[in-house]
Backbone bond lengths (Angstrom), bond angles and torsions (degrees), N, CA, C in turn:
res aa  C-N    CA-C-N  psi(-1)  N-CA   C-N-CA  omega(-1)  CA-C   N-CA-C  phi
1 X - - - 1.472 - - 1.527 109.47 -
2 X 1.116 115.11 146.41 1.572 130.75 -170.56 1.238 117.43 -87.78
3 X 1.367 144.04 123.50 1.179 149.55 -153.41 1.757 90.22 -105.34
4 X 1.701 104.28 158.26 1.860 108.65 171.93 1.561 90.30 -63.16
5 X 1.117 81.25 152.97 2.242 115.79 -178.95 1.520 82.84 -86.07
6 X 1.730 98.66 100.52 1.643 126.07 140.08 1.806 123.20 -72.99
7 X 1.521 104.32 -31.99 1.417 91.26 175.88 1.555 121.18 -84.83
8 X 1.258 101.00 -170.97 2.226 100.81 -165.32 1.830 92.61 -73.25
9 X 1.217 127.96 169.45 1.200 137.43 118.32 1.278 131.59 -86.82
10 X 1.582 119.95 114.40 1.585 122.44 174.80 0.952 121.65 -77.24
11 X 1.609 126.67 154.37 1.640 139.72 156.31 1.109 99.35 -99.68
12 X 1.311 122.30 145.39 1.652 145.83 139.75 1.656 98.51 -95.48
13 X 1.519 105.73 129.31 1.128 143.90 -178.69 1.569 113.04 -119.40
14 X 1.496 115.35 91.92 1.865 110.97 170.42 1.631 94.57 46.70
15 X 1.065 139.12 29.21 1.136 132.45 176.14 1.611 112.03 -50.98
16 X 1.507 130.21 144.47 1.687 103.81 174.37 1.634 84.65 -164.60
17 X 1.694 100.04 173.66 1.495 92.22 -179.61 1.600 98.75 -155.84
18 X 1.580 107.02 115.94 1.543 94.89 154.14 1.557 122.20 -128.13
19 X 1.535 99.70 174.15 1.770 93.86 -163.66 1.840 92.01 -134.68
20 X 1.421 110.13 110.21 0.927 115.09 171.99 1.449 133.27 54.02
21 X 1.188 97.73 48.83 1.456 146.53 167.89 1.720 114.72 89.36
22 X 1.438 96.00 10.87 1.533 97.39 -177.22 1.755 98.15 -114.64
23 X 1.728 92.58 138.82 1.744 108.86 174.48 1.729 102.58 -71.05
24 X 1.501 114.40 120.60 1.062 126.60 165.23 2.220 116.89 -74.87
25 X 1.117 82.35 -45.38 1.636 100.10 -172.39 1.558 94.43 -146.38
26 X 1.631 95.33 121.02 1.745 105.63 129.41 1.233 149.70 -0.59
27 X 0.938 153.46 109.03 1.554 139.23 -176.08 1.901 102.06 -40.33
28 X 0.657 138.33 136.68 1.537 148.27 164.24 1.469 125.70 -136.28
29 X 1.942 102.03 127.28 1.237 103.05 -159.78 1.893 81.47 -132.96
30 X 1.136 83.42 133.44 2.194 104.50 169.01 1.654 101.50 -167.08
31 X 1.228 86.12 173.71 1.821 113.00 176.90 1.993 106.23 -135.61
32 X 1.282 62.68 113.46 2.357 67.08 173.65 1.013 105.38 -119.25
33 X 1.473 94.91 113.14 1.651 102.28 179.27 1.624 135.50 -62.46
34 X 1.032 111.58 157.98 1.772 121.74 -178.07 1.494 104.57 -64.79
35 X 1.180 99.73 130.72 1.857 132.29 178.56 1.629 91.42 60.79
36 X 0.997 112.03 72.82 1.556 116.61 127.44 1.129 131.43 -161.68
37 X 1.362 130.79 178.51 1.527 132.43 171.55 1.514 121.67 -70.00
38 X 1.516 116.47 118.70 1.180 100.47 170.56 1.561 108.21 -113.24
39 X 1.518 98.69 167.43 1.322 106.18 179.74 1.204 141.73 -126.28
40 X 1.448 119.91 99.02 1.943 108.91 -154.96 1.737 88.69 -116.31
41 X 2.096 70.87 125.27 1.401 96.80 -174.32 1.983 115.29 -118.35
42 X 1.218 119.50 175.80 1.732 104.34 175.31 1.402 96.49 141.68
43 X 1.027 103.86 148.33 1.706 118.81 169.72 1.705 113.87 -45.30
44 X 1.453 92.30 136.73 1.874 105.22 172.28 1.734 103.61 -45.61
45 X 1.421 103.72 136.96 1.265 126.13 -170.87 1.342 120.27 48.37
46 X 2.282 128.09 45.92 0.652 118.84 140.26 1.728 155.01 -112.98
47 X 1.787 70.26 40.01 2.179 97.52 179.97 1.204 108.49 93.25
48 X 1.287 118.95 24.44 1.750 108.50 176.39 1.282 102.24 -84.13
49 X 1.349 132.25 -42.95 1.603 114.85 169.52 1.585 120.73 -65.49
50 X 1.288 122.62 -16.42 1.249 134.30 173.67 1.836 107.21 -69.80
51 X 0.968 124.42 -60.11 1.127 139.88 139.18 1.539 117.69 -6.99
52 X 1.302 107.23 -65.05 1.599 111.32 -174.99 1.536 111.59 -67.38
53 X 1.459 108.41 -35.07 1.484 131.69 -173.47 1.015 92.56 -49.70
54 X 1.778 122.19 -64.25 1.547 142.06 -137.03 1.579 87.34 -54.68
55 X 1.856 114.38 -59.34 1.048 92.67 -154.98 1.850 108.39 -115.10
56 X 1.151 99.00 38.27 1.845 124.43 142.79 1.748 118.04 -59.43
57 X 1.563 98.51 -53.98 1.380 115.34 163.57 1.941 88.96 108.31
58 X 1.831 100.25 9.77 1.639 84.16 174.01 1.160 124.03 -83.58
59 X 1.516 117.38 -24.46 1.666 121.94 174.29 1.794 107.42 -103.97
60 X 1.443 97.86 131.97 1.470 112.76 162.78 1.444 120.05 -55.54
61 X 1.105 100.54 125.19 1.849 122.30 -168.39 1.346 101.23 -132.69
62 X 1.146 103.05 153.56 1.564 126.42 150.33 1.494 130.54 -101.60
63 X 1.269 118.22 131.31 1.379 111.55 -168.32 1.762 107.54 129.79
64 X 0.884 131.65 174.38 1.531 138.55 161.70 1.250 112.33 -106.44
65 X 1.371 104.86 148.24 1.461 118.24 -174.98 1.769 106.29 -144.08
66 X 1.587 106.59 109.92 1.189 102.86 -164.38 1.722 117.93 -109.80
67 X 1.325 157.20 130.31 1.162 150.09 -145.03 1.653 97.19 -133.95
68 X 1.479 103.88 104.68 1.838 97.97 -178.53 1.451 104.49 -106.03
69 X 1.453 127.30 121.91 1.116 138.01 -174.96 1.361 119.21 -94.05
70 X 1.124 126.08 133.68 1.691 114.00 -162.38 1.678 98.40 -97.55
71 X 1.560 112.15 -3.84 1.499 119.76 168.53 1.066 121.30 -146.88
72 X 1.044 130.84 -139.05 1.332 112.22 -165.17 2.334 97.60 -97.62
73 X 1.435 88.42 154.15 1.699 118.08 169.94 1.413 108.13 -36.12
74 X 1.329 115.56 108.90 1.640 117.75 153.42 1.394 110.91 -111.83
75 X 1.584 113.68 155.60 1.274 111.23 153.30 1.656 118.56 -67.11
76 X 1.183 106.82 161.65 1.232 107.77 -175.65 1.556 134.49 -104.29
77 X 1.452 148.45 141.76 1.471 131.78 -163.45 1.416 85.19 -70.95
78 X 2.049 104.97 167.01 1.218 98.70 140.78 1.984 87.38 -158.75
79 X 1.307 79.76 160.65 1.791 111.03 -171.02 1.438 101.32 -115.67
80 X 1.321 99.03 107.48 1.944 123.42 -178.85 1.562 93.47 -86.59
81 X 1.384 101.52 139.52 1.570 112.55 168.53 1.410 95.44 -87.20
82 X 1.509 102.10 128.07 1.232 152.91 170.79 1.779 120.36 41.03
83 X 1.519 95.62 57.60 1.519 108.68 -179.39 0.939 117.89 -30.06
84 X 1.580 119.19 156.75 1.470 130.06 -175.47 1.490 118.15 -133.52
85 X 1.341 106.70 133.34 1.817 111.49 -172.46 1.836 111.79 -103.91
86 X 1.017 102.16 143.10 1.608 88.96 167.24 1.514 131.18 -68.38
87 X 1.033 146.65 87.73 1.433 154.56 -144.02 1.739 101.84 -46.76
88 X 1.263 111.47 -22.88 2.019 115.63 -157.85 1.784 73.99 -113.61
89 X 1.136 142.97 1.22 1.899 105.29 -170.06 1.423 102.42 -109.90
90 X 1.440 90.12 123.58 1.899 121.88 -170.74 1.784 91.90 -62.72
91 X 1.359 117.77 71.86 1.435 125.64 169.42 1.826 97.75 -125.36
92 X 1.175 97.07 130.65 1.692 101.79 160.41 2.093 112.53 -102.27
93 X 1.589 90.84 165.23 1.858 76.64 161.11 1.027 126.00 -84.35
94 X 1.252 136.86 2.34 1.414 119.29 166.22 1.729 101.08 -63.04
95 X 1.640 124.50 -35.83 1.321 118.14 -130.11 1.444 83.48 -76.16
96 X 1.865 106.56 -49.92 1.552 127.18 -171.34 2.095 108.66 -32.39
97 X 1.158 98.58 -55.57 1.476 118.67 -169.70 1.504 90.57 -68.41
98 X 1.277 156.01 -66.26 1.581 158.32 -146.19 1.409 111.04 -85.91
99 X 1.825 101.81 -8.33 1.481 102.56 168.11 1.684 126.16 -95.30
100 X 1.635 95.92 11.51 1.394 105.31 -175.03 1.392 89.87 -120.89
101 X 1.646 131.09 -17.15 1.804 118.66 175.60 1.449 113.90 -74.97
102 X 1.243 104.16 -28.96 1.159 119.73 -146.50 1.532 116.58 -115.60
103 X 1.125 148.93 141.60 1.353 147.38 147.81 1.541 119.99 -90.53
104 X 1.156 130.09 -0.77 1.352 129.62 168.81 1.500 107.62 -81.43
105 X 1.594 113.78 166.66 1.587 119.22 178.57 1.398 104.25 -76.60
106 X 1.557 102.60 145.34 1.726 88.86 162.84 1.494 144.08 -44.89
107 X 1.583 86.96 -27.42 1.907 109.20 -171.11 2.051 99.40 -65.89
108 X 1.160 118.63 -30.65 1.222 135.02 -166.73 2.276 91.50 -65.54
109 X 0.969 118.31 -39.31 1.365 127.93 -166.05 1.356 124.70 78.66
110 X 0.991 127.27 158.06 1.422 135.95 -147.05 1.641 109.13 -106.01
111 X 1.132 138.81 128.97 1.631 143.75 176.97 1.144 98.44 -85.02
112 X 1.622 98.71 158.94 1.634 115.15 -160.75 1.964 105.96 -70.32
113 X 1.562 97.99 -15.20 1.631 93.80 174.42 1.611 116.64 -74.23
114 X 1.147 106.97 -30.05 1.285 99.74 177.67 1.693 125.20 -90.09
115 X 1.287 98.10 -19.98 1.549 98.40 162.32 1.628 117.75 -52.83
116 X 1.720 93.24 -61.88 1.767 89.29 -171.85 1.540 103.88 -82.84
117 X 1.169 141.47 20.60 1.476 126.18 140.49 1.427 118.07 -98.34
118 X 1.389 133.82 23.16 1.099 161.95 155.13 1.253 113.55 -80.11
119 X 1.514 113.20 -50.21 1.630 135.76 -175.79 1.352 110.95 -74.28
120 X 1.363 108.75 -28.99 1.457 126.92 -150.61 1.589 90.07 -93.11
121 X 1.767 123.99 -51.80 1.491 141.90 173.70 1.707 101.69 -32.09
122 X 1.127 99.75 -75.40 1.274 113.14 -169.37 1.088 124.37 -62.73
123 X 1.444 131.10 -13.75 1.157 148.53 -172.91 2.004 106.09 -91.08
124 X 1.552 84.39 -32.25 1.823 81.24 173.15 1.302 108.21 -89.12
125 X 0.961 145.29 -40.48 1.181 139.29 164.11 1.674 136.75 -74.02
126 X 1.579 121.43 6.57 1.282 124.42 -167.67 0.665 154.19 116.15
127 X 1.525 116.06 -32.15 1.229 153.33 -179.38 1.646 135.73 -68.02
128 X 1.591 88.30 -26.00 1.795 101.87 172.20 1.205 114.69 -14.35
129 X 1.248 131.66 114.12 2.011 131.85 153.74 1.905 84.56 107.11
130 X 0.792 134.08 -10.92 1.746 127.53 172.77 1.714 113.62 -71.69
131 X 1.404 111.88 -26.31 1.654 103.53 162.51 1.513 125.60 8.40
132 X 1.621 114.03 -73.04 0.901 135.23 -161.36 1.478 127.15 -84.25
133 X 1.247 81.99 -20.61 2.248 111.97 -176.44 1.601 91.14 -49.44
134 X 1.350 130.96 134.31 1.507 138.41 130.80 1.538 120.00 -53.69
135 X 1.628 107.32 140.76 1.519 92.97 -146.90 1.808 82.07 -72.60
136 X 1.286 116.53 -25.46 2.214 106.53 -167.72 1.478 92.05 -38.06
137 X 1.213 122.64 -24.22 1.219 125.46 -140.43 2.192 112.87 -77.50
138 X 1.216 98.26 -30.81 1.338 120.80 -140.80 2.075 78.14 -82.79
139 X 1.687 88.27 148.45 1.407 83.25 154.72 1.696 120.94 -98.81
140 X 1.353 90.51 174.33 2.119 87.56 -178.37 1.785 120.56 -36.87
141 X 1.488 105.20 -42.08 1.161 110.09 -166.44 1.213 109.00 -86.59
142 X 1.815 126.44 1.64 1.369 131.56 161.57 1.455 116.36 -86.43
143 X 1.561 94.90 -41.90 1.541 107.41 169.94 2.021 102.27 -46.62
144 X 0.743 127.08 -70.87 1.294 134.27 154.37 1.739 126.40 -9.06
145 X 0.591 98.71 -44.66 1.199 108.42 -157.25 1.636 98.16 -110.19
146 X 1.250 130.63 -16.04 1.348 156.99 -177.69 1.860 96.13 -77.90
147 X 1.607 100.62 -61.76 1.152 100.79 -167.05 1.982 113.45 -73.81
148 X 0.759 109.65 -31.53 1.286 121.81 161.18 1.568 117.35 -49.66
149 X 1.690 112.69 -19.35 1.442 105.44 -171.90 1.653 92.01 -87.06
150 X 1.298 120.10 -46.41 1.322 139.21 -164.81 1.434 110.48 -56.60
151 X 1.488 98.64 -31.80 1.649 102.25 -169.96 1.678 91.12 -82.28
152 X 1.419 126.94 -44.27 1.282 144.32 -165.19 1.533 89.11 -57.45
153 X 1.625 129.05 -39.52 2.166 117.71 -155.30 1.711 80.76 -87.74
154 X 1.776 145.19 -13.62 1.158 112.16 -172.46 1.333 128.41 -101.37
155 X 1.650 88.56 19.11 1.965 103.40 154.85 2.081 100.24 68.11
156 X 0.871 120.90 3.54 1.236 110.46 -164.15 1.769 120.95 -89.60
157 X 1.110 127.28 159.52 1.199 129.77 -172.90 1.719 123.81 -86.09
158 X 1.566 93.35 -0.66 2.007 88.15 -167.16 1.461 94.19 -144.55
159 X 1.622 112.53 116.76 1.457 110.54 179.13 1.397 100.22 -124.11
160 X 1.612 99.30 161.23 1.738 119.10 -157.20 1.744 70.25 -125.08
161 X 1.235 106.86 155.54 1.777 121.90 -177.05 1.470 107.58 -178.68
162 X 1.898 105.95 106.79 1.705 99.26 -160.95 1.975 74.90 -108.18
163 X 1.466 118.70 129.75 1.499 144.68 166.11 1.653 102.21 42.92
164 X 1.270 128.24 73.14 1.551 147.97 -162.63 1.441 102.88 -58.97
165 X 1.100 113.72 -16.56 1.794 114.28 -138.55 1.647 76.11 -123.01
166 X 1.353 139.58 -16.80 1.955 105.52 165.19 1.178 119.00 -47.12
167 X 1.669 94.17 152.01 1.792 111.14 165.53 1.702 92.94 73.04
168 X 1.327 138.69 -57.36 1.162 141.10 -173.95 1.770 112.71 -32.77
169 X 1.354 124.23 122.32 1.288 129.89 173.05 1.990 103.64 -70.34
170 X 0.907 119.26 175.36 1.545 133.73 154.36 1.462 120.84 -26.04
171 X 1.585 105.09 -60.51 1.399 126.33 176.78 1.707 101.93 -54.62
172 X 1.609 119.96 -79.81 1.184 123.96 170.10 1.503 121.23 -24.75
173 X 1.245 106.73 -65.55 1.532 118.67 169.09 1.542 115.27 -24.19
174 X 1.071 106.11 -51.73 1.454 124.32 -172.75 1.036 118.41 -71.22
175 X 1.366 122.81 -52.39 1.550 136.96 179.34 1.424 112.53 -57.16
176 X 1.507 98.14 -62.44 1.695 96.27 156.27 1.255 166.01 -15.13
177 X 1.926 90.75 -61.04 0.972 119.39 155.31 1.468 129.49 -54.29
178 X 1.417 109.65 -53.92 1.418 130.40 171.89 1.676 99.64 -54.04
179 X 1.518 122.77 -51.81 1.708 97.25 -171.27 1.316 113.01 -77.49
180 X 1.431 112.94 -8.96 1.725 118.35 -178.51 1.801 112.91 -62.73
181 X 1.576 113.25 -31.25 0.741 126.28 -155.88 1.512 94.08 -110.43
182 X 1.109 134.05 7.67 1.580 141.00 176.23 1.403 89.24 -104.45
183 X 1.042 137.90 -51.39 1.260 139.37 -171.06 1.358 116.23 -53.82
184 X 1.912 125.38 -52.29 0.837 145.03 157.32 1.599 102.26 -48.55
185 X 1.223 135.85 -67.99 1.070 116.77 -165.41 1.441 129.33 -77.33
186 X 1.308 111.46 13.44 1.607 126.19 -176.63 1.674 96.69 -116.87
187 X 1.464 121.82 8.34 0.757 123.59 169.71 1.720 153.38 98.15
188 X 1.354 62.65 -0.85 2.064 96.61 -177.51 1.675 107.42 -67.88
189 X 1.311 95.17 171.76 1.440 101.22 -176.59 1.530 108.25 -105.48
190 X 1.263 146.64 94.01 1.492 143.70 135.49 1.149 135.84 -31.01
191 X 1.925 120.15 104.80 1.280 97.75 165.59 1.651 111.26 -139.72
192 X 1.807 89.32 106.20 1.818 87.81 -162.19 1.936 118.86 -113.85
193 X 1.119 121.00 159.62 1.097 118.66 -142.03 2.055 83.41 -104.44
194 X 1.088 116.84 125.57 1.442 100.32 -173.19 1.608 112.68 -154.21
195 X 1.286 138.49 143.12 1.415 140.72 -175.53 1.063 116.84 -103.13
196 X 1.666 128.23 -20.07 1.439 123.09 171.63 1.418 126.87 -63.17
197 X 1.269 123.78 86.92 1.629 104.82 174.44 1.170 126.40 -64.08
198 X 1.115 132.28 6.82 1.679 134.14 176.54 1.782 87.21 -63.32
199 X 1.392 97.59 -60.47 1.629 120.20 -147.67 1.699 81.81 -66.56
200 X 1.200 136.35 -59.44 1.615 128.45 179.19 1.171 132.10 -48.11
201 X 1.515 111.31 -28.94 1.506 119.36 167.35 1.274 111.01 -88.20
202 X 1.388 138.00 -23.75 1.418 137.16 151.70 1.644 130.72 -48.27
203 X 1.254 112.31 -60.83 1.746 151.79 -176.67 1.174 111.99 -64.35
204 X 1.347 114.76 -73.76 1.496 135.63 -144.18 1.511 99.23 -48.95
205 X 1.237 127.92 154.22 1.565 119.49 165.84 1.723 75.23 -124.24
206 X 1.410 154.91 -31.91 1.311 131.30 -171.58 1.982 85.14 -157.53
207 X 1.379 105.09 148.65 0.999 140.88 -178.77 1.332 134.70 -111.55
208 X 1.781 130.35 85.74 1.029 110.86 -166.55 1.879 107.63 -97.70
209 X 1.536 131.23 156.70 1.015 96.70 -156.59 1.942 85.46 -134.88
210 X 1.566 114.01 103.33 1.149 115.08 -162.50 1.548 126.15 -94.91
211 X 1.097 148.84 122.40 1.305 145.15 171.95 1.845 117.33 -140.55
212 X 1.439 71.65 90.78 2.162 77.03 -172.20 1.612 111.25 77.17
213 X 1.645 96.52 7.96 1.545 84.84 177.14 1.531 98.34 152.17
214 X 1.104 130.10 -176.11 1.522 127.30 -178.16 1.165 110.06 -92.32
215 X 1.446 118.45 113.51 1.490 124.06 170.09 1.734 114.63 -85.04
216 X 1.090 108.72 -24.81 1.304 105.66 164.99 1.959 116.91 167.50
217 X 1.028 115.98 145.38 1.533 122.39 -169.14 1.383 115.48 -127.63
218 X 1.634 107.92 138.79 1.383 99.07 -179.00 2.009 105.49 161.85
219 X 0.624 111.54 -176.92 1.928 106.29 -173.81 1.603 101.60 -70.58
220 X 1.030 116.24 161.47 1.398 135.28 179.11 1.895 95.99 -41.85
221 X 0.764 88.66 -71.08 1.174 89.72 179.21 1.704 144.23 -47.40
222 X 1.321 91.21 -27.52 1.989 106.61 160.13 1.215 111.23 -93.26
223 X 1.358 132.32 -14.24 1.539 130.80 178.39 1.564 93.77 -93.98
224 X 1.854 79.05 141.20 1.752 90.53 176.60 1.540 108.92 -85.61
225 X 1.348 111.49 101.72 1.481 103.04 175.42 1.497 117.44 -77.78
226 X 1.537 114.08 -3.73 1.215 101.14 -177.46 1.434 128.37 -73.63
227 X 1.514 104.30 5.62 1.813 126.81 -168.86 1.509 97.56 -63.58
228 X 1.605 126.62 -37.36 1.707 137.01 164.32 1.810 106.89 -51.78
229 X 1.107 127.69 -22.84 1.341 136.83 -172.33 1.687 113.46 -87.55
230 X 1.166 108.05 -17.10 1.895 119.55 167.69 1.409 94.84 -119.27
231 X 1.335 83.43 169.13 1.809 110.85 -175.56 1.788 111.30 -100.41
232 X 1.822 105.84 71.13 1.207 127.50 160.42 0.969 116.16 -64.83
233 X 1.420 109.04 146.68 1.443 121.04 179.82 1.268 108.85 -128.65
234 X 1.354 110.09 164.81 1.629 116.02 -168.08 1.314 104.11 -79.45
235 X 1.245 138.18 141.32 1.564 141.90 172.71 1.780 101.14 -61.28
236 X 1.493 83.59 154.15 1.791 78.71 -158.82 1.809 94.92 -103.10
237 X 1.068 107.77 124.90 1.480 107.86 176.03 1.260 121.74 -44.03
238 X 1.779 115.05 144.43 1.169 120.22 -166.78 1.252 116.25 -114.10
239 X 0.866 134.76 135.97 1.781 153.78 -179.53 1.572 105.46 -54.29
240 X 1.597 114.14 110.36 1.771 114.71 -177.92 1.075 111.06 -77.23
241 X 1.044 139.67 136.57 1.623 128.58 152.80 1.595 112.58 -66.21
């Protein structure tokens, strides 16, 4: 059962994006509503992670991008497709995770609260008995599943998530899935960038469906998913004046 929508609902406003003199995206204008999952979908290389960026606030856009909070302002999680660790840096996950509870140095040592919400991290996501793991150490689908704990200790109501499910085995997949959908149902706002349509025709509470721009938005069910069923191609970026 679905809890009232605690996270913001966004507008895209003429939103558009180019990078060095080429149009990435379209102007694009929607509203995705508060507490649910959204879903930006479209062929490889047609700006759906660009897109997510836009309204991350990490890539320069044009357009407005508005975030209405029904309480007060959080920052927001976000889940990078397929993070990367330095293979040589003497970091474990406990250390990774205690650097987002905590503002003290590690060398200072850690209180028993942050251990067992450390214990507690890892435990929702998989990780139990990995404490000690160096992150070079981790495979992709830990790396994964790591970042998901981190996004999980900053308590927040509005997550950005560009293809959640790399590196992830079956098992992962699953687990995932299941907290993605706890999230949604406690009311948060989802907005994740994803290629599985099984998982879109299941999930989705709204569907945006992007290629160089918004081809069209709306529940699983008004979006033509069958556009994955031909051999689409990404619109080929256009030269700005």
């Amino acid at each position: 059962m679905k809890s009232k929508a605690i996270g913001p609902s966004v507008t895209l406003d003429k939103v558009s994006l180019s990078i060095d003199g080429n149009r990435i995206l379209k102007p694009i204008s929607a509203h995705l509503e508060s507490g649910q999952m959204h879903l930006l979908i479209g062929p490889n290389g047609a700006g759906k992670t660009s897109l997510l960026k836009s309204m991350l606030g990490l890539t320069p856009h044009r357009g407005e991008i508005f975030r209405h909070w029904p309480d007060k302002k959080m920052l927001p999680a976000y889940i990078p497709q397929q993070p990367r660790f330095d293979q040589v840096l003497p970091v474990t996950v406990a250390d990774f995770l205690c650097a987002g509870l905590t503002n003290k140095p590690i060398f200072f040592g850690r209180k028993k609260w942050v251990e067992d919400r450390v214990t507690e991290l890892l435990g929702q996501v998989g990780l139990q008995g990995k404490e000690r793991l160096s992150l070079g150490k981790l495979s992709g689908g830990e790396r994964q599943r790591l970042m998901f704990a981190q996004a999980l200790s900053r308590k927040t109501d509005l997550w950005f998530l560009d293809e959640p499910m790399t590196g992830l085995d079956a098992d992962g997949q699953q687990l995932i899935t299941e907290l993605m959908i706890s999230l949604r149902n406690a009311g948060k706002t989802l907005i994740v960038v994803h290629h599985d349509m099984s998982f879109v025709e299941q999930y989705a509470d709204n569907v945006l469906l992007i290629n160089g721009g918004l081809i069209s938005d709306g529940s699983a069910n008004e979006v033509d998913l069958s556009f994955f069923n031909t051999s689409h191609k990404p619109v080929p970026v256009e030269a700005v004046a």
